[in-house]
C-alpha positions in Angstrom: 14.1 -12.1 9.0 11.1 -14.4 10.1 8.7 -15.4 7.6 5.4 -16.0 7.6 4.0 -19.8 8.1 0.8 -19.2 7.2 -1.1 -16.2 5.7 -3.9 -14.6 8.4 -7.3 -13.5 7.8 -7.9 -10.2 6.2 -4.1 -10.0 5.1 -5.0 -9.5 1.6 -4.2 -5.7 1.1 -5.0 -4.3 -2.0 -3.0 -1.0 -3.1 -3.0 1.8 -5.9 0.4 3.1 -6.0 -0.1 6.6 -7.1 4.2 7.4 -6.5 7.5 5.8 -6.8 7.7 6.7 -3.2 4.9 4.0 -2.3 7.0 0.9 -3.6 8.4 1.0 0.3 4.7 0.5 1.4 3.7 -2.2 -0.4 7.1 -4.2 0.6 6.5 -3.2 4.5 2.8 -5.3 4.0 4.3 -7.9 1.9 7.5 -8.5 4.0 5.0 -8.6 7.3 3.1 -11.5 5.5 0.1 -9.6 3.6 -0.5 -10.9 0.3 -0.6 -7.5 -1.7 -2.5 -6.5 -5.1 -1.0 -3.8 -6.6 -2.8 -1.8 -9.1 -0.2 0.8 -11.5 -3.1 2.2 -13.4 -2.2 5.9 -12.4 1.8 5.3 -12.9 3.6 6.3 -15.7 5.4 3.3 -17.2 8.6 3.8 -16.9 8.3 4.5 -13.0 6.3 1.3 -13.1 9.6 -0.8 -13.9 11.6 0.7 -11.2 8.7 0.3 -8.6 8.5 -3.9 -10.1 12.2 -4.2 -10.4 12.5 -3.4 -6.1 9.2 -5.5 -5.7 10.9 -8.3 -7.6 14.2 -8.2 -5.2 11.6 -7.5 -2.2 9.8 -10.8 -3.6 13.0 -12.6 -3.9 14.4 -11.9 -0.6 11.2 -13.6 1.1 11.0 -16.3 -1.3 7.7 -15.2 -2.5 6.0 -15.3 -5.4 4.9 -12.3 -8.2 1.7 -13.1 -10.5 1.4 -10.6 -13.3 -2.2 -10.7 -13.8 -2.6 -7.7 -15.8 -0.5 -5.2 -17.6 -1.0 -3.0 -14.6 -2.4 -5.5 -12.1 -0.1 -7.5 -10.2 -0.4 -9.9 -7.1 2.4 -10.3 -4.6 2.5 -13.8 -2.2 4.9 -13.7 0.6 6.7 -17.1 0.9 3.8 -19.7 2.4 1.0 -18.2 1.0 0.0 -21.0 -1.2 -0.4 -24.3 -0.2 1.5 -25.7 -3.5 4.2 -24.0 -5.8 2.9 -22.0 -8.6 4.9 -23.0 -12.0 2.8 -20.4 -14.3 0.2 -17.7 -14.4 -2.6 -19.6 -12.9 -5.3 -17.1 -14.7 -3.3 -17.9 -18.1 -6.0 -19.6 -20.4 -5.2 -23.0 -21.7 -6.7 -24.1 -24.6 -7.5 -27.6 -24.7 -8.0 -29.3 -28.6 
């Protein structure tokens, strides 16, 4: 498997995954190099961890990245995406006292 060096313009694909069978979809753009924001707003929950549990092996497979940026929003990087290595949630709020 070839991954991707560098993420192309207009590779940001964002998808509403309305089925269990649409999990294959959003690995086919994510595997090709896409970075992929999937929204599970009309999923039912429990279909929703089977879809994230084959996104997570898809994810892993590529040595990508998965940001959970919602409870039903959540951004997939294929491996080169980002420049530096992500550690946390970069949205995650840090309060400074």
């Amino acid at each position: 498997m070839k991954f991707p060096v560098k993420v192309g313009r207009g590779a940001v694909k964002i998808i509403t995954i309305r089925s269990f069978e649409e999990e294959h979809l959003v690995a086919d753009k994510v595997i090709s190099g896409s970075i992929v924001l999937v929204d599970f707003k009309y999923i039912d929950s429990n279909i929703k961890q089977r879809i994230l549990a084959f996104l997570e092996g898809t994810i892993f497979g590529i040595d990508g990245k998965m940001l959970v940026l919602r409870d039903d929003l959540v951004l997939l990087l294929p491996n080169g995406a980002l420049d530096e290595p992500v550690e946390k949630n970069p949205l995650e709020f840090v309060r400074q006292e």
